[in-house]
N, CA, C and O atoms as a GROMACS GRO file, in nm:
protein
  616
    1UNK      N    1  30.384  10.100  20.831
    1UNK     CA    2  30.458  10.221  20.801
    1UNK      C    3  30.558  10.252  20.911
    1UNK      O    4  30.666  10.300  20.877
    2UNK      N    5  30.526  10.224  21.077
    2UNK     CA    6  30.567  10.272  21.169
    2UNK      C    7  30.718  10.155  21.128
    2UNK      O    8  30.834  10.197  21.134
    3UNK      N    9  30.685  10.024  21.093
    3UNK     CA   10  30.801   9.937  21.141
    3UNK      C   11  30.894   9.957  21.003
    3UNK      O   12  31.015   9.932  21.002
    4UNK      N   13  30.814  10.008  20.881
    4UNK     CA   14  30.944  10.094  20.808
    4UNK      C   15  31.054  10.205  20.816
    4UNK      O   16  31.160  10.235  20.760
    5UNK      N   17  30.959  10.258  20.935
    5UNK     CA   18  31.056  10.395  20.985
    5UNK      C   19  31.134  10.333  21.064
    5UNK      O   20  31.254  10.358  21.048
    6UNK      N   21  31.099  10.242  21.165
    6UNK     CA   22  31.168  10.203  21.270
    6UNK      C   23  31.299  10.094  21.182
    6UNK      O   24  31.417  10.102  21.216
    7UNK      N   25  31.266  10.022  21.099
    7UNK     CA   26  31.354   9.908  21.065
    7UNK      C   27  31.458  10.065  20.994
    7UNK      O   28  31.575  10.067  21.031
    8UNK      N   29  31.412  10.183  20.902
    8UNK     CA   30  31.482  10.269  20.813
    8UNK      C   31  31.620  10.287  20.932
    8UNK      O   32  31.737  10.259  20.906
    9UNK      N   33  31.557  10.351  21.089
    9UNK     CA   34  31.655  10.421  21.187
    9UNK      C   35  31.764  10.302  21.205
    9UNK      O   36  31.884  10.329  21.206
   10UNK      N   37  31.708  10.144  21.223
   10UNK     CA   38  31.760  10.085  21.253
   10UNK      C   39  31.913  10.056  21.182
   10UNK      O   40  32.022  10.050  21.239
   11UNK      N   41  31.880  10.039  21.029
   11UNK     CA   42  31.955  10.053  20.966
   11UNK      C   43  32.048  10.149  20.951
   11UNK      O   44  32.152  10.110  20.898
   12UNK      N   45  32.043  10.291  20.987
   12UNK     CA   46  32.070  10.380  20.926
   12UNK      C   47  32.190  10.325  21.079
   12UNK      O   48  32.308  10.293  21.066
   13UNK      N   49  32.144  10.328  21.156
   13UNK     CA   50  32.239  10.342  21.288
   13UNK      C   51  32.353  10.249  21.294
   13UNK      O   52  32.463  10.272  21.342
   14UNK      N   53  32.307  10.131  21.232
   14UNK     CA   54  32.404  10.009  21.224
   14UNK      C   55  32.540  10.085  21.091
   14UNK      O   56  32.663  10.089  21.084
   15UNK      N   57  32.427  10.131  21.010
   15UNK     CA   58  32.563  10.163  20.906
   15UNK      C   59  32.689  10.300  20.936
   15UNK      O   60  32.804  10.329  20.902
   16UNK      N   61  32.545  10.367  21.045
   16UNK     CA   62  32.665  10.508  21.109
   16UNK      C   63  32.737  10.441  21.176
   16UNK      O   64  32.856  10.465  21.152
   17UNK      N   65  32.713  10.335  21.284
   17UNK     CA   66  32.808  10.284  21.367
   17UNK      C   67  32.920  10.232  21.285
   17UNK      O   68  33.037  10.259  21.314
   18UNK      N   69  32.893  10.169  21.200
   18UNK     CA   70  32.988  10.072  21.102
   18UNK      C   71  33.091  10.168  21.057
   18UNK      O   72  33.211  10.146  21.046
   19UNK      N   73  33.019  10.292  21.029
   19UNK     CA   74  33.119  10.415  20.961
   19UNK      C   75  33.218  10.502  21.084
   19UNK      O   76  33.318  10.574  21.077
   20UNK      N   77  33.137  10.455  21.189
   20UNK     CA   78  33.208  10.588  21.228
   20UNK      C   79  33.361  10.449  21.282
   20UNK      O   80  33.479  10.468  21.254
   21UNK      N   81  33.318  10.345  21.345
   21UNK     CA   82  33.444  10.233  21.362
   21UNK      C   83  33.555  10.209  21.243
   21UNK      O   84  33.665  10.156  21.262
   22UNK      N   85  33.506  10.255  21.123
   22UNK     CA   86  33.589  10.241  20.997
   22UNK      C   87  33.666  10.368  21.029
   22UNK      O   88  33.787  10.374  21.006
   23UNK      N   89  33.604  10.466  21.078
   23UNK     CA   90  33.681  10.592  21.099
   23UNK      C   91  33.807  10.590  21.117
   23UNK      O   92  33.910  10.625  21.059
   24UNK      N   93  33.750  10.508  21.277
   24UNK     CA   94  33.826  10.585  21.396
   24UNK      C   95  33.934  10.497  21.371
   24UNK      O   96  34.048  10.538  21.393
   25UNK      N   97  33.912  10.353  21.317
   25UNK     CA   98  34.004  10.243  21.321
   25UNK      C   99  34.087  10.331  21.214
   25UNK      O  100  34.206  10.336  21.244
   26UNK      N  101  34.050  10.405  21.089
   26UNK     CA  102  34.188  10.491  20.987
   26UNK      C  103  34.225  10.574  21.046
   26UNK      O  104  34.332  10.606  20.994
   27UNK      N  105  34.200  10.650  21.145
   27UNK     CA  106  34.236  10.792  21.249
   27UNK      C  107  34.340  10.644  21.323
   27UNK      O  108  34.462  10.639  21.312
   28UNK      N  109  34.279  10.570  21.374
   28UNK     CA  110  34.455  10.470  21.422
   28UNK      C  111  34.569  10.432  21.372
   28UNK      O  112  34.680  10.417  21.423
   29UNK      N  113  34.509  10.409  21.211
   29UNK     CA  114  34.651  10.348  21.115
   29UNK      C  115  34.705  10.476  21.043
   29UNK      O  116  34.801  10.456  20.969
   30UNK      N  117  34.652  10.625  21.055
   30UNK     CA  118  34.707  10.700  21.041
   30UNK      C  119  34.826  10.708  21.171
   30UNK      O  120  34.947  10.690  21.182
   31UNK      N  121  34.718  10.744  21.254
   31UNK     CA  122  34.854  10.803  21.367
   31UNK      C  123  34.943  10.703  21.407
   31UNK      O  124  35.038  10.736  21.478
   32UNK      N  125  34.929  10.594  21.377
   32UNK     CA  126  35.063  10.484  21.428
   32UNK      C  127  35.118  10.520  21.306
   32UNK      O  128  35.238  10.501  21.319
   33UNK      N  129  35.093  10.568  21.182
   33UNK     CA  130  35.183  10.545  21.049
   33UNK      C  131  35.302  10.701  21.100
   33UNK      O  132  35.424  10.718  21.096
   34UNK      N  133  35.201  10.773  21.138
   34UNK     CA  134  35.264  10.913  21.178
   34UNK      C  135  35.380  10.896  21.253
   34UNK      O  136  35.495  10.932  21.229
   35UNK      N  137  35.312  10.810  21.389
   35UNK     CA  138  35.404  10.744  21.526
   35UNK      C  139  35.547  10.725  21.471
   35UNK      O  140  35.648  10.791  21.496
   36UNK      N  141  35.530  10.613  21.385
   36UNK     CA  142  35.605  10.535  21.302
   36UNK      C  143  35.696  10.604  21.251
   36UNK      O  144  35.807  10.585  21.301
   37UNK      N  145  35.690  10.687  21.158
   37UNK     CA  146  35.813  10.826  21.104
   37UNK      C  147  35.874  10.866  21.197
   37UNK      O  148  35.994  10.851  21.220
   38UNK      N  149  35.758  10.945  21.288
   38UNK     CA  150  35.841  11.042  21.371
   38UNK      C  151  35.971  10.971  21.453
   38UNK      O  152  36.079  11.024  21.479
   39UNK      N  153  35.929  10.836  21.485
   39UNK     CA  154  36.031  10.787  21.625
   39UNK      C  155  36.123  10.736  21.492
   39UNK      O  156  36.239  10.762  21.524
   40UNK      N  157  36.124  10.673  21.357
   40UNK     CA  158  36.254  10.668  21.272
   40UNK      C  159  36.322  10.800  21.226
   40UNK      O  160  36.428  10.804  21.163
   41UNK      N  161  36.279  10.862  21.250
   41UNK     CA  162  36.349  11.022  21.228
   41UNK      C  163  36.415  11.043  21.370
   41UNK      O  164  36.537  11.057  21.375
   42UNK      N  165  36.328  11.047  21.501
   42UNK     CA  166  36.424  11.030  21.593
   42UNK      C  167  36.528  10.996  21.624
   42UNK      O  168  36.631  11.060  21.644
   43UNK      N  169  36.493  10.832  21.633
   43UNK     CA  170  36.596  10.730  21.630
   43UNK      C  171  36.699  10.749  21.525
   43UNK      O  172  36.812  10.713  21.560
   44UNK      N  173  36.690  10.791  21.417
   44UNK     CA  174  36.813  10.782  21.298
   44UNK      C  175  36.906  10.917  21.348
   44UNK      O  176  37.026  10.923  21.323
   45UNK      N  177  36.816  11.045  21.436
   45UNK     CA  178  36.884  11.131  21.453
   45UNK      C  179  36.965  11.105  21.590
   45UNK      O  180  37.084  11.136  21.588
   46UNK      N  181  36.912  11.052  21.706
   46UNK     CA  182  36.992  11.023  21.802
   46UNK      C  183  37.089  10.908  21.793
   46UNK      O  184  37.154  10.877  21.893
   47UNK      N  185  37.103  10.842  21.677
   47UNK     CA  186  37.201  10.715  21.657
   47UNK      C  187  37.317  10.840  21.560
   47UNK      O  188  37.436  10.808  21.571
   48UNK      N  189  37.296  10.943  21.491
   48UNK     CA  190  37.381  11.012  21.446
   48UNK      C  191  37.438  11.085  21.560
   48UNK      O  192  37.556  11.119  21.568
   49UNK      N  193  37.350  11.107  21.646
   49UNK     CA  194  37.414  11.240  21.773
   49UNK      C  195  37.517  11.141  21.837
   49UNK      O  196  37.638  11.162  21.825
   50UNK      N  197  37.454  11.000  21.924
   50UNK     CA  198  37.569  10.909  21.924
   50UNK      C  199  37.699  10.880  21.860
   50UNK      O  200  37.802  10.897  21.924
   51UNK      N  201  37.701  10.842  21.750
   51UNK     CA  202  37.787  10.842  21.636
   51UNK      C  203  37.891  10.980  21.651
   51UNK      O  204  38.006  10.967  21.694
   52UNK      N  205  37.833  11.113  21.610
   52UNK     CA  206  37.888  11.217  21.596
   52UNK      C  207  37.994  11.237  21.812
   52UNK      O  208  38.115  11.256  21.824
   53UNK      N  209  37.926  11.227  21.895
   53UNK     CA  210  37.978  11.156  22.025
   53UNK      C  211  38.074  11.124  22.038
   53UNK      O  212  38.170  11.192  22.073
   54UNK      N  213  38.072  11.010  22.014
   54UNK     CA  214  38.198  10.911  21.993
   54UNK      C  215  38.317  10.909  21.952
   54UNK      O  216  38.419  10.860  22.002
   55UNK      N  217  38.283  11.003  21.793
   55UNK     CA  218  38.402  11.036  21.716
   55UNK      C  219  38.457  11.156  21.783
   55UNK      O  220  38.572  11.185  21.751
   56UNK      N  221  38.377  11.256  21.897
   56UNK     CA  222  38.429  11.403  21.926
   56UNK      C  223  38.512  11.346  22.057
   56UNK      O  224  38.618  11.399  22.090
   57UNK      N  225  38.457  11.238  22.128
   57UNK     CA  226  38.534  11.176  22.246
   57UNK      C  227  38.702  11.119  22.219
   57UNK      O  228  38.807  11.122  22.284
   58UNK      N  229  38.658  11.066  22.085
   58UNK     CA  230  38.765  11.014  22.027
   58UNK      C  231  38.898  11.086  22.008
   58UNK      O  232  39.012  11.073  22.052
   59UNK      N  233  38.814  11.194  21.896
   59UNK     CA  234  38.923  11.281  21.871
   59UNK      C  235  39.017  11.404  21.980
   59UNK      O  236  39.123  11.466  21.973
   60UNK      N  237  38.909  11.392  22.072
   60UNK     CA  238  38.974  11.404  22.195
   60UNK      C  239  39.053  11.369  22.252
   60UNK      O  240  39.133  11.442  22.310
   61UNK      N  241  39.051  11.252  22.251
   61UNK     CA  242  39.169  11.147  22.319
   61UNK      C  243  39.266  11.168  22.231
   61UNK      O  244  39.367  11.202  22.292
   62UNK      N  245  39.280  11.165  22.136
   62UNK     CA  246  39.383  11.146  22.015
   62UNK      C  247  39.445  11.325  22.034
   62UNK      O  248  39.565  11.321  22.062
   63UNK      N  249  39.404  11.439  22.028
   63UNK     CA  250  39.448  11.570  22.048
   63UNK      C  251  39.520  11.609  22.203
   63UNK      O  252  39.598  11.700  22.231
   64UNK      N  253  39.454  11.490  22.297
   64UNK     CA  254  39.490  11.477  22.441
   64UNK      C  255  39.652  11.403  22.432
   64UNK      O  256  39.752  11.456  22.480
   65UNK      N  257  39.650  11.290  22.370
   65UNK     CA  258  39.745  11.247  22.396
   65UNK      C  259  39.905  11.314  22.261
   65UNK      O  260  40.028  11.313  22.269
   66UNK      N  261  39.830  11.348  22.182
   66UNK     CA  262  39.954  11.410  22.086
   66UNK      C  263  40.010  11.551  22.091
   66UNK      O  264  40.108  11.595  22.032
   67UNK      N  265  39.910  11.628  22.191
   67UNK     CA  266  39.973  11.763  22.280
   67UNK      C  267  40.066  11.662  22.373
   67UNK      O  268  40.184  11.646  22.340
   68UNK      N  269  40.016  11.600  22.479
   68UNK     CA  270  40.114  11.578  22.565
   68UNK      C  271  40.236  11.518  22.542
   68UNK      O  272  40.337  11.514  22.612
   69UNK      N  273  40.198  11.448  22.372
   69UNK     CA  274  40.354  11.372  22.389
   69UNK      C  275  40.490  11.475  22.336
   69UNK      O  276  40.612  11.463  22.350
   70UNK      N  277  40.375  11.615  22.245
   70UNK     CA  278  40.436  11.741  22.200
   70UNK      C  279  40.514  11.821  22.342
   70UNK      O  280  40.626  11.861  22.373
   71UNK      N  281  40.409  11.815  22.389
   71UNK     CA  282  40.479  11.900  22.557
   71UNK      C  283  40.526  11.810  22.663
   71UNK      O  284  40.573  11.876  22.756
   72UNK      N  285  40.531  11.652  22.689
   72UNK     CA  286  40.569  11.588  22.717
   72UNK      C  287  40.501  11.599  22.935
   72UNK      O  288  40.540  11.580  23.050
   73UNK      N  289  40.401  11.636  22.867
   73UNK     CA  290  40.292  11.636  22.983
   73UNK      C  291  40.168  11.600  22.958
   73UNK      O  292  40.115  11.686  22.888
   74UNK      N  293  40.075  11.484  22.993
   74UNK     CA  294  40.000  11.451  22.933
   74UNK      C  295  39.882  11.516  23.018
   74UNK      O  296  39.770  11.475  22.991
   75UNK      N  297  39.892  11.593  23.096
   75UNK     CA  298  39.813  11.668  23.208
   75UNK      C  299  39.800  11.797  23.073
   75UNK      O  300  39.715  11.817  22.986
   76UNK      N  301  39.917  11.860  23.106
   76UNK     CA  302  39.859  11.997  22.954
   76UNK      C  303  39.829  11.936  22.840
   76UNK      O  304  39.811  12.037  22.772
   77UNK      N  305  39.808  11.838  22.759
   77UNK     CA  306  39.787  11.762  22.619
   77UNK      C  307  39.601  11.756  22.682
   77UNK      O  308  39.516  11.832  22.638
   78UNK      N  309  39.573  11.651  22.786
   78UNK     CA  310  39.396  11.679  22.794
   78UNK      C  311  39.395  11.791  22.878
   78UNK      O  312  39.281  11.831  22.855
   79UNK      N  313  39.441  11.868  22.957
   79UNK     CA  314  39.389  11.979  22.955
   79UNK      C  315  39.368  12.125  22.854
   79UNK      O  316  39.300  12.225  22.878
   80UNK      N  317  39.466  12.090  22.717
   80UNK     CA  318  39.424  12.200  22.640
   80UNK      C  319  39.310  12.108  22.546
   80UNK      O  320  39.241  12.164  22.460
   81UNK      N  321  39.302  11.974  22.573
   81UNK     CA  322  39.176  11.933  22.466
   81UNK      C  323  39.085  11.951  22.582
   81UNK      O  324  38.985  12.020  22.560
   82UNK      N  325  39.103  11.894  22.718
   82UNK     CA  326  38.917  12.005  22.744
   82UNK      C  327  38.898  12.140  22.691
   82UNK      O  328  38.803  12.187  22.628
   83UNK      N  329  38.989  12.183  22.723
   83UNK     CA  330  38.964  12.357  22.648
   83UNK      C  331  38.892  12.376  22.488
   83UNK      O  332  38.794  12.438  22.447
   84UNK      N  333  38.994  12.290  22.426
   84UNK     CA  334  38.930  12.255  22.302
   84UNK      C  335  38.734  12.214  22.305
   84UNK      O  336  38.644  12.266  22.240
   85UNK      N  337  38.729  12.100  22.412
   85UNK     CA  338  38.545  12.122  22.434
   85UNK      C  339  38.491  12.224  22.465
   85UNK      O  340  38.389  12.267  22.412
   86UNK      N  341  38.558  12.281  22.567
   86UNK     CA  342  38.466  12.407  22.615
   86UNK      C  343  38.476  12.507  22.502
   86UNK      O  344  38.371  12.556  22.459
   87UNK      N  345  38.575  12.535  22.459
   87UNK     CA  346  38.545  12.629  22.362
   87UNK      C  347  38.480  12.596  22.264
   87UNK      O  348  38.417  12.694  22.224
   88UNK      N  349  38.459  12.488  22.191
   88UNK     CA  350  38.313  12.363  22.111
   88UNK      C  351  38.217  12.425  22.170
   88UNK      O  352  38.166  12.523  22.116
   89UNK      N  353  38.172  12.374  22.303
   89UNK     CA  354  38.031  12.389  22.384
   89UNK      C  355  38.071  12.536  22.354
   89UNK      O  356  38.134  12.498  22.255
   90UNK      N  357  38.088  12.656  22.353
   90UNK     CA  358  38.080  12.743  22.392
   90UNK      C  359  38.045  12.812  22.224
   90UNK      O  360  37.992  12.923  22.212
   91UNK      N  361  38.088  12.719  22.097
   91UNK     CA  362  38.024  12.798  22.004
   91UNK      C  363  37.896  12.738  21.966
   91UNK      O  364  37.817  12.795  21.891
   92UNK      N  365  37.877  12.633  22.015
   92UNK     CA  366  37.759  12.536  22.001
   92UNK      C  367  37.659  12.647  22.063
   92UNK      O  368  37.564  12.690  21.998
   93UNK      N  369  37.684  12.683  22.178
   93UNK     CA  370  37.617  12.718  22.280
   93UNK      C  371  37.557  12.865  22.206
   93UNK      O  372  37.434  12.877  22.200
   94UNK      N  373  37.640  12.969  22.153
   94UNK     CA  374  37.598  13.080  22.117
   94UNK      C  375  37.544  13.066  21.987
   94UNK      O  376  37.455  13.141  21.948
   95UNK      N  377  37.598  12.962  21.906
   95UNK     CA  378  37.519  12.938  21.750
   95UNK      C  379  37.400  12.843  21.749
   95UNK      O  380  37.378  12.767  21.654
   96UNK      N  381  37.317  12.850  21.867
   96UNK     CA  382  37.274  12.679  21.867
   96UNK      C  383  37.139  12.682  21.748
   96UNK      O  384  37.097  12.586  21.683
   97UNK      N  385  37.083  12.847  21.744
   97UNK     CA  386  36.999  12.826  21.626
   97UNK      C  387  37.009  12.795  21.550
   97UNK      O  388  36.958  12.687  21.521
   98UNK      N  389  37.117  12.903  21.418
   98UNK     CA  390  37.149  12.859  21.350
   98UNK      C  391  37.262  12.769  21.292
   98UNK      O  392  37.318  12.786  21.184
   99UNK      N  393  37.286  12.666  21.386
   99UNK     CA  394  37.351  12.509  21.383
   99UNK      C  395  37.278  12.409  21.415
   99UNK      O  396  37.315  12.296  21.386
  100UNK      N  397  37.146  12.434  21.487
  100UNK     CA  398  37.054  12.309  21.545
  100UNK      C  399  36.958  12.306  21.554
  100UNK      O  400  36.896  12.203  21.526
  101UNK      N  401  36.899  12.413  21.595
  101UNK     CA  402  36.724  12.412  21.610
  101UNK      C  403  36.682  12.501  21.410
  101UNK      O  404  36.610  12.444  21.329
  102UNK      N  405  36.732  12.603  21.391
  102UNK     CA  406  36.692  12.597  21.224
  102UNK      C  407  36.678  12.432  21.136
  102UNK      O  408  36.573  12.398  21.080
  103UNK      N  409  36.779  12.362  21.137
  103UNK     CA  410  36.799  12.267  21.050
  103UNK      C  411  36.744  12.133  21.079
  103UNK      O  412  36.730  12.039  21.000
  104UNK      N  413  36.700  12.139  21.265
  104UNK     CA  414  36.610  12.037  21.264
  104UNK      C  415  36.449  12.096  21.223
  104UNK      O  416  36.353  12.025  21.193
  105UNK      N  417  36.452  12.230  21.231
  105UNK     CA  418  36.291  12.263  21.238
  105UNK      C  419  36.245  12.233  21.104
  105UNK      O  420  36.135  12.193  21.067
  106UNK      N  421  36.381  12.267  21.021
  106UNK     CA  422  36.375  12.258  20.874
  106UNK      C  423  36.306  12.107  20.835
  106UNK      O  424  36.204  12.081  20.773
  107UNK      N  425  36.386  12.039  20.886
  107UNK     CA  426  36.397  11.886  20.858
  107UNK      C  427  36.264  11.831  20.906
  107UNK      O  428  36.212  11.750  20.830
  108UNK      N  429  36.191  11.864  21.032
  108UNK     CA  430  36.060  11.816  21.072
  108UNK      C  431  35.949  11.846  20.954
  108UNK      O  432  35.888  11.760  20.890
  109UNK      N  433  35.935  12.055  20.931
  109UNK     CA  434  35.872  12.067  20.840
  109UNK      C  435  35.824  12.001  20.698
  109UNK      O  436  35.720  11.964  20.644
  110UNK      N  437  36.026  12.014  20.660
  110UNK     CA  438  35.986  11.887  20.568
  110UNK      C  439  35.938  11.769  20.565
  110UNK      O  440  35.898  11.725  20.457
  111UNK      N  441  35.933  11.703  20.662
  111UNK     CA  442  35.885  11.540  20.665
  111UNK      C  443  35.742  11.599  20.674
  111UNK      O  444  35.704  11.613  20.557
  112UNK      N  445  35.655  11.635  20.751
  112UNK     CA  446  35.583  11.701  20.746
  112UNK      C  447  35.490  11.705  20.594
  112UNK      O  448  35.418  11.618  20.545
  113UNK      N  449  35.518  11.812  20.556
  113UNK     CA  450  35.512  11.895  20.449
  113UNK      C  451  35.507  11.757  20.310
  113UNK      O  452  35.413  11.726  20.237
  114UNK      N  453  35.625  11.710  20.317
  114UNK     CA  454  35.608  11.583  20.210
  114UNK      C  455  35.512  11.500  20.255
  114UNK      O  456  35.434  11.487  20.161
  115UNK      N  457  35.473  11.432  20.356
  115UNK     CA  458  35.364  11.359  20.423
  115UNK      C  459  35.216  11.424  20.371
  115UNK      O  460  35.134  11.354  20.311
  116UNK      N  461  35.196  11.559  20.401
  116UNK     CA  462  35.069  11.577  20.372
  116UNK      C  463  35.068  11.626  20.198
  116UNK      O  464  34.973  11.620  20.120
  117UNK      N  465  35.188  11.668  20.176
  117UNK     CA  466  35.169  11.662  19.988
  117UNK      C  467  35.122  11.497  19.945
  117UNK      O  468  35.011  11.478  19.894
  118UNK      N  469  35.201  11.403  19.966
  118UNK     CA  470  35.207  11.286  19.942
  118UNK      C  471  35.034  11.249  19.962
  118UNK      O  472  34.976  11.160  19.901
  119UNK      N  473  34.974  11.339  20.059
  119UNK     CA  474  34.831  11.258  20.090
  119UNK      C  475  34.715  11.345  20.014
  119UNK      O  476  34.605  11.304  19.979
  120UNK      N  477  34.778  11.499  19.995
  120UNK     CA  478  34.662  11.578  19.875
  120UNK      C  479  34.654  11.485  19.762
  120UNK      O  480  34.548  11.439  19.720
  121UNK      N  481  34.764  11.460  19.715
  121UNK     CA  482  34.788  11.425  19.583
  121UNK      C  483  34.748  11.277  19.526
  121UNK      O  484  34.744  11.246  19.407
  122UNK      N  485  34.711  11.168  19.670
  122UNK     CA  486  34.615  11.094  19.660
  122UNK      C  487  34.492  11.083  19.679
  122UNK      O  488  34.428  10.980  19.661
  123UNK      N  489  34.438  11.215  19.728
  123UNK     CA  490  34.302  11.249  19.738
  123UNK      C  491  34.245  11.307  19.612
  123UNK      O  492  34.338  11.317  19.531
  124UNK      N  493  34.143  11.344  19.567
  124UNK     CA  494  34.144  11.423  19.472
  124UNK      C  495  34.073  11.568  19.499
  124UNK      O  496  33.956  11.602  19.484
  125UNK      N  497  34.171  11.629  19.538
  125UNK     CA  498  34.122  11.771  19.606
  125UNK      C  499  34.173  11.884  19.461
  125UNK      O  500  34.265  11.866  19.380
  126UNK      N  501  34.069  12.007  19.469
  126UNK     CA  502  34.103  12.083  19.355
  126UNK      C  503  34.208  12.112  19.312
  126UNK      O  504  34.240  12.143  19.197
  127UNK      N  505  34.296  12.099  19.448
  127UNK     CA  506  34.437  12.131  19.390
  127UNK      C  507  34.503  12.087  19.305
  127UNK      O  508  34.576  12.164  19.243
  128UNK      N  509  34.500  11.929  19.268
  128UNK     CA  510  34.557  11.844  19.197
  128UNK      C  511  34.531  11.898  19.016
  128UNK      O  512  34.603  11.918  18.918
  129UNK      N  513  34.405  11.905  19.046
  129UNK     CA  514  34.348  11.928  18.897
  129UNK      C  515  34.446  12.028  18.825
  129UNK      O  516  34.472  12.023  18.705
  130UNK      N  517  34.494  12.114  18.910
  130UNK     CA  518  34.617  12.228  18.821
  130UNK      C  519  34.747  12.112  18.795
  130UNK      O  520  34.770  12.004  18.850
  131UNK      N  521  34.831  12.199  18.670
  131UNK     CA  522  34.959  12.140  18.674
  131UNK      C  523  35.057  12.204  18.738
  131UNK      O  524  35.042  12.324  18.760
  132UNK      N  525  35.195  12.125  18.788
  132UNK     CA  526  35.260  12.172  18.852
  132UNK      C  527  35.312  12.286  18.784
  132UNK      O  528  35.420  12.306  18.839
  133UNK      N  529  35.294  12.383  18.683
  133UNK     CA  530  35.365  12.521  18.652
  133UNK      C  531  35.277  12.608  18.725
  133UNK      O  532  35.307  12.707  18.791
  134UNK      N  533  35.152  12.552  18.702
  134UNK     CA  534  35.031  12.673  18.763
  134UNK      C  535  35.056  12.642  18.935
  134UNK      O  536  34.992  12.716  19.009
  135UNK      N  537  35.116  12.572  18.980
  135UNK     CA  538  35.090  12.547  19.144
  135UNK      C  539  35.207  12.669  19.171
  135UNK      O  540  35.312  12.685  19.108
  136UNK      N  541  35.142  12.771  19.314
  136UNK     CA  542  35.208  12.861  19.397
  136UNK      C  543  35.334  12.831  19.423
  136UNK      O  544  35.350  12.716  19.462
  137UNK      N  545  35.415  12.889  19.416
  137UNK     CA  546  35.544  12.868  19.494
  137UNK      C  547  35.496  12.868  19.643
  137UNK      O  548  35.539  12.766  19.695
  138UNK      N  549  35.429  12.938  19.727
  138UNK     CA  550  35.403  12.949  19.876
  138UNK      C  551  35.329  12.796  19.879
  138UNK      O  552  35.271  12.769  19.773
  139UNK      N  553  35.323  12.714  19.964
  139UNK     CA  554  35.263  12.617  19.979
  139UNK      C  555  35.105  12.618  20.059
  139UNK      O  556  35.020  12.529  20.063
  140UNK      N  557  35.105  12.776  20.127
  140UNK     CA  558  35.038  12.819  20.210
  140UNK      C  559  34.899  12.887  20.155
  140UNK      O  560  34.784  12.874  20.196
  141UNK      N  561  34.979  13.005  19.993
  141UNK     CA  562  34.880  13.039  19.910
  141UNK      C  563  34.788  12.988  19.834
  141UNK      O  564  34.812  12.908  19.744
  142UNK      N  565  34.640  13.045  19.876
  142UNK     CA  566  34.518  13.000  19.810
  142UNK      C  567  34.451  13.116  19.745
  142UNK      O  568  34.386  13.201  19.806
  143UNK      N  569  34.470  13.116  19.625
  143UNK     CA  570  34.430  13.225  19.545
  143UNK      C  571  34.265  13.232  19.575
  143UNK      O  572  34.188  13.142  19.609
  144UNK      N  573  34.244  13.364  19.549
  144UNK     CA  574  34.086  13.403  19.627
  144UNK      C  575  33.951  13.331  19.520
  144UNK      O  576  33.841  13.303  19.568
  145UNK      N  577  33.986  13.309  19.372
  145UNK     CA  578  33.873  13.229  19.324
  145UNK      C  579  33.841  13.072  19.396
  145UNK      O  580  33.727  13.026  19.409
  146UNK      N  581  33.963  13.005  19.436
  146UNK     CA  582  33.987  12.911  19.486
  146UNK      C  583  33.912  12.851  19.591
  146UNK      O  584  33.844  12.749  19.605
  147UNK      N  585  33.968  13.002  19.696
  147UNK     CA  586  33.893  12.984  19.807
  147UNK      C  587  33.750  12.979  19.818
  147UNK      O  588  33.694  12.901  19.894
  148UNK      N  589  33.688  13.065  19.739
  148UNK     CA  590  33.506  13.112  19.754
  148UNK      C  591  33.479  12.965  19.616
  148UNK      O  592  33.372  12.904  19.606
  149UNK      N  593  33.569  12.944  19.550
  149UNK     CA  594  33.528  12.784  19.534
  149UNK      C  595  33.507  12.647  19.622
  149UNK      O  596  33.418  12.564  19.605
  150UNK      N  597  33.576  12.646  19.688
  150UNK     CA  598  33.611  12.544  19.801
  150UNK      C  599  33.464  12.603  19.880
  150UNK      O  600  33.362  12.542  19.852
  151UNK      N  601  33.455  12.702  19.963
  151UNK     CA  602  33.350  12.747  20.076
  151UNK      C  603  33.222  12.724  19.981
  151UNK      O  604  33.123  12.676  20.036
  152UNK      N  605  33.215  12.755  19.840
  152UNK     CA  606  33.087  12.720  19.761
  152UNK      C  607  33.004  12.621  19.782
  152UNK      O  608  32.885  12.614  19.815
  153UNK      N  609  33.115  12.517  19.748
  153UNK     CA  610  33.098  12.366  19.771
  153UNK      C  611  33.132  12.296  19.854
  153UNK      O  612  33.185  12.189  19.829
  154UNK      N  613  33.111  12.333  19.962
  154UNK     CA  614  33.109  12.248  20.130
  154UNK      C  615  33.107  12.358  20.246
  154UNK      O  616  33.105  12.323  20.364
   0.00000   0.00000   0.00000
């Protein structure tokens, strides 16, 4: 009897171990999959900030040199296109919310937000079971039968 209990623990431990390494190894191919987005969302956004760069350097040069050949000083031609930057930086600078940090926060959320829809909707969590007319507009709202359903059952 004793070496049934003992062989039962034995087992039981080999298969928790087995489970919990299956875990941790999907807690890895999650977060590299996560990794993975975030730095192509990066990268696609700092190859645009580059890009966008380039063309403002550019058009610089080009406003630099067609003042000066207008005023026939190429000293006032880039000095009214620095002006032209600073006064750039300077609306950048006072609009930077709503021109940069709103529309990236926007843009994270969303990746976000589609990522973990994309992963309810392969799970089969209660939510699914509704159709999309009955689903909340708030993504956040959990109607109260819902909830004391969910806490019922787990």
């Amino acid at each position: 009897m004793e070496d049934n209990f003992g062989n039962y623990f034995n087992q039981t431990g080999k298969v928790a171990r087995e489970y919990l390494e299956t875990r941790l190894d999907l807690i890895k191919l999650q977060a590299a999959g996560k990794l993975s987005k975030a730095l192509g969302l990066f990268f696609s956004l700092t190859m645009a900030f580059l890009l966008f760069f380039f063309v403002i350097v550019f058009l610089g040069m080009v406003v630099g040199f067609w003042i000066g050949e207008m005023t026939g000083s190429f000293t006032i031609g880039f000095g009214c296109a620095a002006g032209l930057f600073v006064l750039l930086f300077l609306i950048i600078l006072l609009f930077r919310k709503q021109l940069i940090q709103r529309p990236l926060a926007k843009l994270l959320i969303t990746e976000l937000v589609d990522e973990i829809t994309d992963n309810d909707e392969q799970s089969n969590h209660i939510h699914n079971q509704r159709t999309k007319e009955q689903r909340p507009v708030d993504p956040g709202y959990v109607p109260d039968d819902e909830a004391t359903e969910n806490t019922a059952k787990g």
